[in-house]
N, C-alpha and C positions, 0 to 999 in steps of 0.2 A: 308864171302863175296867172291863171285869168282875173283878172280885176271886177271889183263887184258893178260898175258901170258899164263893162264889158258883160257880167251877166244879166243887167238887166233888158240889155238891148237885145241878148239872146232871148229871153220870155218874150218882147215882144215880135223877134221875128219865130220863135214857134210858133205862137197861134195867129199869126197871118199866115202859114203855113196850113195850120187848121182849119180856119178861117175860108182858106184860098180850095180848101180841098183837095188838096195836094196829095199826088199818087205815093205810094210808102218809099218810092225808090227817093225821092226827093230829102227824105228823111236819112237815109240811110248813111253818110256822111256824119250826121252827127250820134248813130250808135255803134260802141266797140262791138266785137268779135264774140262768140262765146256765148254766156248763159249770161243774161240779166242779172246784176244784182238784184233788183225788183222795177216789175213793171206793171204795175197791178190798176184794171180800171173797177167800178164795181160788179162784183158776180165773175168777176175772170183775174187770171193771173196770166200774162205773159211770159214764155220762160227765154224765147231768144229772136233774132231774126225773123228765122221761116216759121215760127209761131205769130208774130205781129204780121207778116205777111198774109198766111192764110185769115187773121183776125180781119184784118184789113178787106180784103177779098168777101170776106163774109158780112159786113157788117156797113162799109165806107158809102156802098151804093144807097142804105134805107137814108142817108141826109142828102136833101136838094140843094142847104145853105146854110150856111149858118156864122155864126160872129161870138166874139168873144170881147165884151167888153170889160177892162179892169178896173176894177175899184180898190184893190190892194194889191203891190208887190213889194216885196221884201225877199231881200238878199245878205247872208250874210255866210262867212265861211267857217268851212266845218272843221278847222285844224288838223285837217289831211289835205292841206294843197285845192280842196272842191270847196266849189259854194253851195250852198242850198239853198233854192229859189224856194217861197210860197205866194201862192201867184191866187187870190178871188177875183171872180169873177160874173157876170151876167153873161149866162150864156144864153142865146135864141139861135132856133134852129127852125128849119121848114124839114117836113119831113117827106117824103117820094111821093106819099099820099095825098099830100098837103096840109096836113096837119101841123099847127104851130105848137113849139114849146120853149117854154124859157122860163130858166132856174138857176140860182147859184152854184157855181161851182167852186171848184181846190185845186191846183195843180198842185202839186208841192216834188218839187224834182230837186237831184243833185250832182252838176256838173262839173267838168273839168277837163282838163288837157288830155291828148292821148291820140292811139292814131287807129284805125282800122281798117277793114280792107279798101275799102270805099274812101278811103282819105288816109293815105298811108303816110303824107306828111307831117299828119296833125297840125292842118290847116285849121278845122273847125273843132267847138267845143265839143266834149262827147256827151250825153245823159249815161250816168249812170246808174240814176236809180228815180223811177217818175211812179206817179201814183193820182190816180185823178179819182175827187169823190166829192159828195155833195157837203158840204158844211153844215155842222147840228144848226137847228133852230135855233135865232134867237126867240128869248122868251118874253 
């Protein structure tokens, strides 16, 4: 069973991943097989692979850079063997055009063991279920 120290070192090598702008194949390792349990960013739902793919394709090239710095994560597990990371953060980005933007964000994902085709040993954690969105206001 992956360990909660073990999951948080995984959040922070996602978004040095993200971070690094990393093409989707690089990801692919740590997604199972099949339909997402949920993959949702806002305004879109992910339903498997070659749907993150074509997202990817469509969308990866509008950022020139971007970072992710964390001010909260929390890890604890979901009493199915997975842990579920929620992960704040300050995000900044450059955008193609050069336009700057930086805003809080939410990862909130739920990982675990498992293997897929891309890592048939189940060497690496898999995501099974991510969802990235802006966190309400505080007031």
């Amino acid at each position: 069973m992956l360990s909660l120290e073990d999951a948080k070192q995984f959040a922070h090598d996602w978004l040095a991943l993200l971070d690094n702008l990393a093409p989707v194949e690089e990801y692919l390792k740590y997604l199972p097989d099949g339909e997402f349990e949920q993959w949702s960013y806002p305004e879109v739902e992910i339903k498997n692979v070659e749907h993150l793919k074509a997202f990817f394709a469509q969308t990866w090239g509008m950022v020139k850079s971007q970072s992710n710095s964390i001010t909260s994560l929390t890890a604890s597990p979901d009493g199915q063997g997975r842990v579920v990371l929620d992960i704040l953060v300050n995000w900044q980005a450059t955008l193609a055009q050069g336009q700057q933007l930086s805003r809080p964000l939410r990862y909130q994902m739920t990982i675990g063991e498992g293997t897929c085709s891309a890592d048939p040993s189940g060497a690496f954690p898999k995501v099974y279920r991510y969802a990235m969105t802006r966190p309400p206001s505080e007031a």
